[in-house]
PAMIGU-615267 format. One record per residue: residue in one letter; x, y, z of N, C-alpha, C, CB in turn. Coordinates in steps of 0.2 Angstrom, whole numbers, plus 5000, padded with zeros to 4 digits. Atoms other than C-alpha are relative to their C-alpha. Glycine has a CB too. Example, Ala and Ser with C-alpha at 12.3 -4.5 7.8 and 13.67 -1.06 7.14 Angstrom:
# PAMIGU-615267
A500449945000506249785039500450065000499550005006S499649944999506849955036499650055003500250024993
This chain:
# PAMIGU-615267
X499349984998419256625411500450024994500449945003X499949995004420356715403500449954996500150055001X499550045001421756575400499449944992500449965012X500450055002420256455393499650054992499349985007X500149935007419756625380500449994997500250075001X499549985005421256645373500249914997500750065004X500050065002421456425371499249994994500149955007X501049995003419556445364500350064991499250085009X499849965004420356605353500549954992500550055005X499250025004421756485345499649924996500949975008X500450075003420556335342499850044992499149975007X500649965007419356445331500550044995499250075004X499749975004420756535322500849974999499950075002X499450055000422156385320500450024996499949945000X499549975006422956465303500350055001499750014994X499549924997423156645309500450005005499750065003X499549994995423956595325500649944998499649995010X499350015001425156465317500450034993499949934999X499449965005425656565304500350055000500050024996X499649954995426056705316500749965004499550025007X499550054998426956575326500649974996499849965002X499450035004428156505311500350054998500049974995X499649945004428656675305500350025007499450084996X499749974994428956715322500749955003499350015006X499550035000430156565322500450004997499949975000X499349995005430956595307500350085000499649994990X499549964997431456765314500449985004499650065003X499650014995432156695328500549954998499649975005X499550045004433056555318500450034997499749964996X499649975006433556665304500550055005499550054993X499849964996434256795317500649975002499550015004X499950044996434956665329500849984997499449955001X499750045005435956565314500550064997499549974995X499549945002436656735306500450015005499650064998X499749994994437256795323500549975001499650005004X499850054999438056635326500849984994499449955000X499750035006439056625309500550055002499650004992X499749955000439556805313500650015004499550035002X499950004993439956805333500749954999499349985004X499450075000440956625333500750024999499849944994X499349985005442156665319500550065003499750034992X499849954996442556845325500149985005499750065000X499549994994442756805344500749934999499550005008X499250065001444256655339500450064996499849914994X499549965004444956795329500150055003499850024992X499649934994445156935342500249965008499350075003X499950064994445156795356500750025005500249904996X499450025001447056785355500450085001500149974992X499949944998447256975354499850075003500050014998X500049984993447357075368499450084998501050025004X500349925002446857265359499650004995500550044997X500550025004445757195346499349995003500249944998X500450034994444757105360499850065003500549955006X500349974995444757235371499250074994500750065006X500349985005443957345354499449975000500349984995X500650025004442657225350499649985007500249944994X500450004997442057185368499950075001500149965004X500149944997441857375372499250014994500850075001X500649995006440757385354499449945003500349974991X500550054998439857225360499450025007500449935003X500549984992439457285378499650085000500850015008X500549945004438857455368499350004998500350024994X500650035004437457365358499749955005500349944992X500350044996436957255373499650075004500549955005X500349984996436457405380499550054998500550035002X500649975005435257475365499349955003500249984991X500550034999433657435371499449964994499950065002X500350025004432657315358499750034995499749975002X500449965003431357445351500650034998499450035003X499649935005432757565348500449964994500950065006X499750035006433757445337499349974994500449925004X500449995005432257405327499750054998499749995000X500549965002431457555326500650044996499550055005X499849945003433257645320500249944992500950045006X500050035008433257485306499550034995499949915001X500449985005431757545299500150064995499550015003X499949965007432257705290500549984995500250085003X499550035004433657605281499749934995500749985004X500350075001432857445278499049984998500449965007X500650004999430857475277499849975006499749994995X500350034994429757375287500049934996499250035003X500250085003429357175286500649965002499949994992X499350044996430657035288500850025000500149944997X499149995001432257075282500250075005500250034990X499949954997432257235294500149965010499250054997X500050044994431757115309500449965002499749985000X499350055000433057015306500550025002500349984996X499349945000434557135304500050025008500050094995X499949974993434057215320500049945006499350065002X499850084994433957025330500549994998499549925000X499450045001435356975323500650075006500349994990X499849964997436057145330500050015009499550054996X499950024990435457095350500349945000499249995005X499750044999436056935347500749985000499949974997X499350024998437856945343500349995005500350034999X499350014996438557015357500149965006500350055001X499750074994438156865370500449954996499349965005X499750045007438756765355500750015003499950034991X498949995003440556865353500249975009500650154997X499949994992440556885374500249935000499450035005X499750054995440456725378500549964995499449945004X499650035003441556645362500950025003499950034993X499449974995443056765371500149975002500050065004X499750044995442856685386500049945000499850025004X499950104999442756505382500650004996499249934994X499550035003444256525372500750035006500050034991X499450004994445256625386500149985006500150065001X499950064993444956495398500249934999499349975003X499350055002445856375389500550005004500350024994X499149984998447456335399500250014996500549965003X499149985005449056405390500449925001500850085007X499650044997449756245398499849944994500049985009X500350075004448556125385500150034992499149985002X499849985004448756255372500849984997499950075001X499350014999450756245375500049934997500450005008X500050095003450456025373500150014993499149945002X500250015007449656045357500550034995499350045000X499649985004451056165351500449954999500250065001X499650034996452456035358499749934995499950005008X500150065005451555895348500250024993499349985001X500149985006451655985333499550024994500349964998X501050005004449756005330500150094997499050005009X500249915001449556165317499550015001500050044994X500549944997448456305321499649984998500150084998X500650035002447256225311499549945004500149984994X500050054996447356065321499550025007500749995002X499949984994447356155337499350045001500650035001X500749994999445656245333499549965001499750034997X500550045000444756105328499949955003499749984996X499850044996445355995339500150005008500450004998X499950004994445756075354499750075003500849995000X500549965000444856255356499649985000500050034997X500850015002443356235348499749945004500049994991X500450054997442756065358500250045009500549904999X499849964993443456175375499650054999500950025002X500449954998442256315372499649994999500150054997X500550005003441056255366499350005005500049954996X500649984994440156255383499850085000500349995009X499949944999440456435385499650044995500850015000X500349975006439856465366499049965003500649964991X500750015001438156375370499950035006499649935000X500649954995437756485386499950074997500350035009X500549955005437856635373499749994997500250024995X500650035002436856545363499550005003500049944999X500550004996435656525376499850075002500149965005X500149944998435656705381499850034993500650035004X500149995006435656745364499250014997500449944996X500650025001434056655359499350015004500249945001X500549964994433156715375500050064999500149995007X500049935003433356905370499850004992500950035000X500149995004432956865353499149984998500649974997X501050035000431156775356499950055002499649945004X500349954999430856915366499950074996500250005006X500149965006431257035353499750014995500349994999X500350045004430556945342499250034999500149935002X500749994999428957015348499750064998499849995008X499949905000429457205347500050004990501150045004X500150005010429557165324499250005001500349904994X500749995005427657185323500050095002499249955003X500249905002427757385325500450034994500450075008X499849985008428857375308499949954998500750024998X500450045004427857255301500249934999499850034995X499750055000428757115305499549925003500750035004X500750094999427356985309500249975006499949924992X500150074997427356835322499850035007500749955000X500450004993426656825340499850075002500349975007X499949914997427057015344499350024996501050064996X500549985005425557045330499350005008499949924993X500650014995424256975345500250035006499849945001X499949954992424957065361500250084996500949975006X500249965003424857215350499150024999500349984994X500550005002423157175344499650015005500049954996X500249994994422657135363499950065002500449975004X499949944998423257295369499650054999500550024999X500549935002422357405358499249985000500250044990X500549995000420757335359499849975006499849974995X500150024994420957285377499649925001499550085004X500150095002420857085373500449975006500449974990X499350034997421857005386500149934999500050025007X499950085006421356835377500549994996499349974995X499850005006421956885363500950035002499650054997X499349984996423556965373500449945001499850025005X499750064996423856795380500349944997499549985003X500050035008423756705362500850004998499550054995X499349985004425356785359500450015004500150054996X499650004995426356825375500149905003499650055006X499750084997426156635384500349964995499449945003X499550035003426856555367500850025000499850004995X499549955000428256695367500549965006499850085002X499550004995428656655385499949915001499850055008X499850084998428556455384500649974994499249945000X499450025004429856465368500450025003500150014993X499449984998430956565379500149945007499950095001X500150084996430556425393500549964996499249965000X499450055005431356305378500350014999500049984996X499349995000432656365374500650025008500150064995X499650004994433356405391500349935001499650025006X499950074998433156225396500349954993499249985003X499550025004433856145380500750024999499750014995X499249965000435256255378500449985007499950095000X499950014995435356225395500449945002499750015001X499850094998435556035396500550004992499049944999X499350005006436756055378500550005004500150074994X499549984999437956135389500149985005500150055000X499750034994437956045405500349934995499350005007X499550085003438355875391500550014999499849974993X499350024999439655945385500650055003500249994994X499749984994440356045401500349925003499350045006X499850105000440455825405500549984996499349954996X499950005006441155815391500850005000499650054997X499549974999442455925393500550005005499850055001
């Protein structure tokens, strides 16, 4: 069977397919993390502002609409090939469920708890880390989650600029019509995107509870 092939493939060659696999995670991580540092900050700083906002989601809902390959393949003439190329451009599909859903976890805030917090006398500073930021933070992990699933799968598209991890062996498959080998590297792809769904998932229903 093929399924029993490609587990047979991974036995006899345990180094190459985990060292595909950790590069292929540290894209996703490094990506993921950047994004996040990015996204967060910026949508609390346009959040608030009406013309800013509408600005930076029209740029967001622009970039969602770039197809994976095209974002990497237009990183390569600036940036060569290899990691740092593969990154830039995942960080690039990751923002903008990032900024998107930071927007909206912050403009579902009632005005009426915002208003409290002013009324108590809490400063702005207070009031983000205090009263914001624990109120979005559902909203911020389903970007995350959407985020992280566009970014594994992306993740796969860095080996046509030499960017290494699983995408190496559904490459590798393809051209030599392997579909063990295919499989080596697609089913891990699609059971980390499995994991994070469902982690992320269960993050945001705690603190949706929470909330």
């Amino acid at each position: 069977m093929i399924v029993i092939d490609a587990f047979s493939w991974i036995f006899n060659n345990s180094s190459s397919f985990f060292n595909a696999f950790n590069r292929h995670l540290l894209m996703c991580v490094l990506s993921l993390g950047i994004a996040f540092v990015i996204a967060v900050p910026l949508g609390f700083a346009v959040a608030r502002a009406p013309r800013a906002a509408f600005a930076v989601v029209n740029i967001a809902g622009a970039l969602r609409s770039i197809p994976s390959l095209a974002i990497l393949s237009a990183a390569m003439p600036f940036l060569g090939i290899g990691l740092l190329p593969s990154v830039v451009a995942l960080i690039v599909l990751a923002v903008p469920p990032l900024l998107l859903s930071t927007i909206i976890g912050i403009r579902e805030i009632d005005a009426s708890v915002i208003d409290a917090a002013d009324g108590m006398g809490m400063s702005a500073g207070q009031m983000l880390w205090e009263i914001e930021l624990p109120l979005a933070v559902p909203a911020i992990l389903s970007g995350v989650r959407t985020s992280a699933i566009q970014v594994i799968g992306g993740a796969a598209l860095a080996s046509f600029i030499g960017g290494g991890g699983l995408g190496d062996f559904i490459n590798a498959g393809i051209a030599i019509m392997n579909m063990p080998r295919l499989l080596v590297g697609a089913v891990p792809i699609a059971l980390l995107a499995i994991f994070a769904e469902l982690a992320f998932g269960a993050l945001e229903r705690v603190f949706t509870q929470r909330r």
